[in-house]
C-alpha positions in Angstrom: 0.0 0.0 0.0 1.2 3.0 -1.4 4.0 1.8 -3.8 2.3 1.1 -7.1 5.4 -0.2 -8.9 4.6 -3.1 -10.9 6.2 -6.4 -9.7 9.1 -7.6 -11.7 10.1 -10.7 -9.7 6.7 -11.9 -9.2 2.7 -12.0 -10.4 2.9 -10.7 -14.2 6.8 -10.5 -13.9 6.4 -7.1 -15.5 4.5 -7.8 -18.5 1.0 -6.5 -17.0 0.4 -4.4 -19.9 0.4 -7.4 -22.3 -1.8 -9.2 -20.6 -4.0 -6.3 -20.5 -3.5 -6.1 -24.2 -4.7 -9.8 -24.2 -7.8 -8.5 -22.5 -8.6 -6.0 -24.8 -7.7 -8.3 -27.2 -10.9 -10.5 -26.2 -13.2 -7.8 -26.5 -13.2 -6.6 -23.1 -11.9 -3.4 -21.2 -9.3 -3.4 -18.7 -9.1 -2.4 -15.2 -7.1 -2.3 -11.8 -7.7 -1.4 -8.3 -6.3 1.0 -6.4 -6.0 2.4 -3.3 -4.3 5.7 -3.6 -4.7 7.4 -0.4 -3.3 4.2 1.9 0.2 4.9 2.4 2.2 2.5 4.7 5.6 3.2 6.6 8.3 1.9 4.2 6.9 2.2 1.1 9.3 4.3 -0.6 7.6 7.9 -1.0 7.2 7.4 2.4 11.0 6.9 3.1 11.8 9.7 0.9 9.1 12.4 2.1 7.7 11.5 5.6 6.5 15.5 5.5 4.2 14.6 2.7 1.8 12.6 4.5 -1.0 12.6 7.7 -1.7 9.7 9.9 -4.0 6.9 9.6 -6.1 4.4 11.2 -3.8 0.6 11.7 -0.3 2.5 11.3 -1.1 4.1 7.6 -0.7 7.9 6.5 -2.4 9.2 3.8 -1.2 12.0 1.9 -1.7 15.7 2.5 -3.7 16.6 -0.8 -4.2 20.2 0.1 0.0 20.8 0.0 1.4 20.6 -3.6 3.5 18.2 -3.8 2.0 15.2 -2.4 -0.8 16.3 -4.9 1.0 16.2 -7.6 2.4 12.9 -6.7 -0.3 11.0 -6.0 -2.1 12.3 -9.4 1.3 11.4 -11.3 1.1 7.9 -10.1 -3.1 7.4 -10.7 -2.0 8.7 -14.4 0.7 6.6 -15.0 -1.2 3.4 -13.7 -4.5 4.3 -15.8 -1.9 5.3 -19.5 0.6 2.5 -19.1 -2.2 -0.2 -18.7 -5.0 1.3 -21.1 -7.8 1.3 -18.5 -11.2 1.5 -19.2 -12.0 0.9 -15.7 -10.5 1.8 -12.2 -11.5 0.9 -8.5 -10.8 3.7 -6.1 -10.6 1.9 -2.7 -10.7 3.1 0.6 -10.0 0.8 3.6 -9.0 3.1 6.6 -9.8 6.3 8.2 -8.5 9.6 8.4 -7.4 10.0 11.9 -4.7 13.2 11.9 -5.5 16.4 10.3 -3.2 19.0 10.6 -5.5 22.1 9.6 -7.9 21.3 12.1 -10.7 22.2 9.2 -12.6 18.9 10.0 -10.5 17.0 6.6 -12.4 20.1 4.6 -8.9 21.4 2.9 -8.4 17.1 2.1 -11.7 16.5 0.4 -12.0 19.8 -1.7 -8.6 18.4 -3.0 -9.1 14.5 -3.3 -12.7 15.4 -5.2 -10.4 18.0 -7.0 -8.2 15.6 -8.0 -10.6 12.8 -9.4 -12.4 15.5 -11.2 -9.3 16.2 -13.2 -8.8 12.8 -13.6 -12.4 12.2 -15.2 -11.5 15.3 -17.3 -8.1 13.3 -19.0 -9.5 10.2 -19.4 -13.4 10.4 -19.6 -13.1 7.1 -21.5 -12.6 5.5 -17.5 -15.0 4.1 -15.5 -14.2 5.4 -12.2 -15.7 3.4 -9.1 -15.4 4.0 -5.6 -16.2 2.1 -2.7 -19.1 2.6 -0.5 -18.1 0.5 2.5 -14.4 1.0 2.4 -14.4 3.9 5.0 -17.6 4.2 5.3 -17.6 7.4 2.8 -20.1 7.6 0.5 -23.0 10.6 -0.2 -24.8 12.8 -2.4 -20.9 14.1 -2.7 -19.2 11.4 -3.8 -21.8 10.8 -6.0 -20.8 13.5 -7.8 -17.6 12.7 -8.8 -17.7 9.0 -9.0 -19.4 7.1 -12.0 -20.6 4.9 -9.8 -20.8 3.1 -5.9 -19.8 -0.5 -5.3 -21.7 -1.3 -2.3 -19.4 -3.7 -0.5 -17.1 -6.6 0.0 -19.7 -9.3 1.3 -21.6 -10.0 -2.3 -24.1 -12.5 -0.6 -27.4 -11.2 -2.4 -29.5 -11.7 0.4 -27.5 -8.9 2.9 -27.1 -7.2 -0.3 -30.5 -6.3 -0.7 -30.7 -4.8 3.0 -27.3 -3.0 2.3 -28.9 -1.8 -1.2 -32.2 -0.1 0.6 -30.0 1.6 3.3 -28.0 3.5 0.5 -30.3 4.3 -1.4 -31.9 6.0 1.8 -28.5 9.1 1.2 -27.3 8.2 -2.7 -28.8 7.9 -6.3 -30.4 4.6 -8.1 -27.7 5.5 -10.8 -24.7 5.8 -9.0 -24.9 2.1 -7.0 -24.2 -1.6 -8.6 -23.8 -5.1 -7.2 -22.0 -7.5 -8.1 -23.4 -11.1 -8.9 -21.0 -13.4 -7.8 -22.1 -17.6 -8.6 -21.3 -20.6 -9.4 -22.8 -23.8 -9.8 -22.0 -26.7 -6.7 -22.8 -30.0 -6.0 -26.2 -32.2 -6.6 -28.1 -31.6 -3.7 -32.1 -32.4 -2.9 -34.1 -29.8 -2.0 -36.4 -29.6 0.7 -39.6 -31.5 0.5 -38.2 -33.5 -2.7 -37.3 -37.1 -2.9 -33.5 -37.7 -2.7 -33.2 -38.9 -5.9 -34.9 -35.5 -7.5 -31.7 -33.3 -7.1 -30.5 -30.4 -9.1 -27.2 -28.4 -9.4 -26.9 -25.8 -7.1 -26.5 -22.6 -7.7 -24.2 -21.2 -5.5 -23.5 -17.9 -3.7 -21.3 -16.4 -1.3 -22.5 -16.5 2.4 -21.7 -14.4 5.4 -19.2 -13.0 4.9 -19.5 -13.1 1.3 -16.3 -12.0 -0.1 -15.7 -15.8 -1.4 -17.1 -19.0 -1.7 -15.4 -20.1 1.6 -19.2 -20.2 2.9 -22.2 -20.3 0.6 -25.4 -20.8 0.4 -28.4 -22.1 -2.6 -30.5 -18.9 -4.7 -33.0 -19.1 -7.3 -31.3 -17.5 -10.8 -34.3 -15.8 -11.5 -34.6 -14.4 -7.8 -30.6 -13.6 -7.9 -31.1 -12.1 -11.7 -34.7 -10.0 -10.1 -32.3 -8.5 -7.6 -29.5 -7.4 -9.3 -31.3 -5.4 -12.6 -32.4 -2.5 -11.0 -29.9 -1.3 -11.4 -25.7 -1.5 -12.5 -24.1 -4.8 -11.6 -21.5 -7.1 -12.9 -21.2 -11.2 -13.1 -18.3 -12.7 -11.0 -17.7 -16.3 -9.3 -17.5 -19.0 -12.6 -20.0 -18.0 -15.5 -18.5 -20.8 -17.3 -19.9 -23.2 -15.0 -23.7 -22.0 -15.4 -25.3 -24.6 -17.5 -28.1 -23.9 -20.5 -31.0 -22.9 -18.4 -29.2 -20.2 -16.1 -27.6 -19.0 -19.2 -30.6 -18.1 -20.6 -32.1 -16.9 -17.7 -29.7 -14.3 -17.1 -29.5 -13.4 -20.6 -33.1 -12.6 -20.6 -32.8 -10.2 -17.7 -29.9 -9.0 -19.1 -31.6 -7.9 -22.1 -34.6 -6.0 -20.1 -32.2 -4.2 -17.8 -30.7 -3.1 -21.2 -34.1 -2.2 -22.5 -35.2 -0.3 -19.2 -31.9 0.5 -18.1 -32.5 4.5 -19.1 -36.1 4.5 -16.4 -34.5 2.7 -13.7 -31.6 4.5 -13.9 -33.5 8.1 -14.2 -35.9 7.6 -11.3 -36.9 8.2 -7.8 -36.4 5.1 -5.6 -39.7 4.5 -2.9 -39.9 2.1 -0.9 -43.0 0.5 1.3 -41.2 0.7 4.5 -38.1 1.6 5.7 -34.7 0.0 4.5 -34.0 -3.4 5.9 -30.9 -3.6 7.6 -28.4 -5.9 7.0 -29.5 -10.0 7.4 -33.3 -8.9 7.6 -35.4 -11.7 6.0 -37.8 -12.1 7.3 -39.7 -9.8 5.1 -41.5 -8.8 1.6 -40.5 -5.5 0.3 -41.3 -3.5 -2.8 -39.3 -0.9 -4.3 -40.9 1.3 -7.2 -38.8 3.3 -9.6 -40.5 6.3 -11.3 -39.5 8.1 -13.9 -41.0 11.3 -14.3 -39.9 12.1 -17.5 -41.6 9.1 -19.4 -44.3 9.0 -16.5 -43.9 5.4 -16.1 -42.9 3.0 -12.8 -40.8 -0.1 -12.3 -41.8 -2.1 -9.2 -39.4 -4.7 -8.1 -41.2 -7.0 -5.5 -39.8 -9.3 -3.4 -40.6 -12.1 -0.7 -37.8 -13.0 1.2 -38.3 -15.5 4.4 -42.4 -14.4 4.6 -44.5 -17.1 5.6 -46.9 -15.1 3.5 -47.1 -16.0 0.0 -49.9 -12.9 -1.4 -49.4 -9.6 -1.1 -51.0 -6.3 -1.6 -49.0 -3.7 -2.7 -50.2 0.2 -3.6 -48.1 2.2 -6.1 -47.4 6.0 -6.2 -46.9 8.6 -8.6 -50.7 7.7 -9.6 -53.4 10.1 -11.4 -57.1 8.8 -9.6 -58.1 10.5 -13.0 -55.8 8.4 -15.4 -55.9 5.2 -16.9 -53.2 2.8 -16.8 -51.7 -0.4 -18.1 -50.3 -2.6 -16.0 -48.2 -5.3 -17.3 -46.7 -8.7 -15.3 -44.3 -11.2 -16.6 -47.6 -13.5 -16.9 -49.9 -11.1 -18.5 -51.0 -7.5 -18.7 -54.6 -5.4 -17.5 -56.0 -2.0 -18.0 -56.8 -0.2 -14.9 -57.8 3.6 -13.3 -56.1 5.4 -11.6 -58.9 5.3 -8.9 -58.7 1.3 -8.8 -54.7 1.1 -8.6 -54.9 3.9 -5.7 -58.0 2.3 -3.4 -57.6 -1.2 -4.1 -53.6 -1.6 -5.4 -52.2 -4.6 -6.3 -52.2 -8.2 -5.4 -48.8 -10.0 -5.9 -48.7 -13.7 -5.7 -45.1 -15.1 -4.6 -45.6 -18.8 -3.8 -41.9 -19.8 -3.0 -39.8 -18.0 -0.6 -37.3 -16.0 -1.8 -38.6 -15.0 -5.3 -39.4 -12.2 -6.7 -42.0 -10.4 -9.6 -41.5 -7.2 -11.8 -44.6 -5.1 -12.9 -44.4 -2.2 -15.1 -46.7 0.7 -14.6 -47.5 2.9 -17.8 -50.3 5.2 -18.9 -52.7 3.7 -21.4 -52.0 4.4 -24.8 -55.6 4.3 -26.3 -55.0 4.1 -29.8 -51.7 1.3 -29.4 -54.2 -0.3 -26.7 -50.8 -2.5 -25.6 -47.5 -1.4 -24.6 -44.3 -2.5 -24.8 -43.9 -6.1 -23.4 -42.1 -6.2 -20.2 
């Protein structure tokens, strides 16, 4: 931490940059992570500049932003990292706190230079997804939001805690500015409950608590994982390759709507029917609805997690009593008033624990008749 030479005596033995040629090669963008504001003692900026930095939590500094120098430095080596390499993408970590600051401003004269400094970054290489971490640090706002293209929410990828870790930040961030990542891959035959022994299936496995590997894990439902992860950005980690016909064409699908809807969900205010789960709450059923404004229409993501209850009623905003409306579910589609959708809402029927449904809310087009399919 805080000496980002490349390794020429181990890992890539110095030829990084062709493997991330390689990459590129394959169709794919590049990235790194990086944590450029972890300095420890005896890496060698350290050794050379000991003035340049501030102290941290577990023995770490971090560099005095706000002084020119150490500025200048740090932005050299970010730079240098994202040219040599060709980066399309870069992970800005952050896995300590602040403890020491020498203005006494509260860290004020650090962050108007660290969001200074990522700023002029974004300017030089717009071409670079820029990500920061949400949990590292515990940093993450309507501020950071603004300079980052987007919030990984944390470390522990289990969907489940996910989901509860999802509604709490979008309680002080932006639908468009948070992903998940899916992390699977497929175990060993194992019956399920209630089934004979000889009716197994692969399981589809994902990380448990902790959830940063597959150390611990635990069965989903592909369509449930797929249901949680497309409203909004995520990416596919764990062993794609061992996903067999079925999940591959599962996840395709909801690929292809999150495509197709990807502009709404990304443009719209988040509500919620209650308040944010925390962290391992499942006993529950939640709906989330996303609204867009603009195009007047709602995505509602609804979800029954360890409920005993298997039919729920659920009552939309953002609804006219005057208008009409189509509403259209992934088993069919109805025409409704505003007046009906407000007094008597929505029934939902979830059968299996853990499983989810999509509707899409829209006003009635009365010469189409139909909408889009959802």
């Amino acid at each position: 931490m805080g000496d980002w030479r490349e390794k020429l005596d181990g890992a890539f033995y110095g030829r990084l940059a062709e493997f991330a040629d390689k990459i590129r090669g394959m169709g794919m963008g590049f990235g790194l992570w990086m944590e450029p504001e972890r300095i420890m003692e005896g890496a060698p900026m350290h050794r050379a500049h000991p003035e340049w930095f501030a102290g941290g939590s577990s023995g770490g500094y971090y560099p005095k932003l706000w002084e020119r120098e150490p500025y200048e430095y740090i932005r050299t080596q970010m730079l240098e990292i994202i040219e040599k390499y060709g980066l399309a993408w870069m992970k800005i970590d952050f896995n300590f706190e602040l403890e020491e600051d020498p203005t006494n401003s509260g860290f004020l004269y650090y962050y108007e230079a660290f969001y200074r400094l990522i700023d002029e970054i974004r300017a030089l290489h717009p071409e670079v997804f820029l990500e920061a971490c949400a949990s590292g640090g515990l940093r993450s706002d309507i501020n950071t939001m603004l300079h980052f293209d987007a919030h990984f929410i944390c470390d522990n990828v289990n969907p489940y805690d996910g989901a509860g870790m999802y509604e709490q930040l979008l309680i002080r961030s932006l639908p468009a500015k948070v992903y998940q990542w899916m992390a699977v891959q497929k175990g060993a035959d194992i019956p399920a409950y209630f089934r004979e022994l000889s009716d197994v299936e692969k399981t589809l496995m994902v990380p448990a608590v902790p959830g940063a590997g597959f150390a611990d894990f635990e069965r989903i439902d592909m369509d449930f994982l797929c249901k949680l992860m497309v409203r909004g950005m995520f990416g596919i980690s764990g062993d794609i390759t061992s996903l067999d016909g079925e999940d591959r064409r599962i996840l395709k699908n909801y690929i292809a709507f999150y495509k197709k809807y990807r502009t709404l969900i990304l443009n719209s205010l988040v509500s919620m029917d209650s308040e944010a789960a925390c962290m391992g709450e499942r006993h529950r059923t939640r709906m989330l609805q996303y609204y867009s404004e603009e195009q007047d229409e709602s995505i509602l993501f609804v979800y029954r997690f360890e409920d005993i209850h298997s039919t729920h009623l659920i009552f939309p905003g953002h609804i006219r009593e005057d208008g009409v409306y189509l509403v259209e579910r992934e088993d069919g589609r109805e025409r409704l008033t505003g007046r009906e959708l407000s007094e008597k809402g929505l029934t939902v029927e979830l059968k299996r624990r853990n499983s989810g449904a999509i509707l899409r809310i829209s006003p009635w087009e009365e010469e189409e008749g139909t909408g889009e399919e959802l």
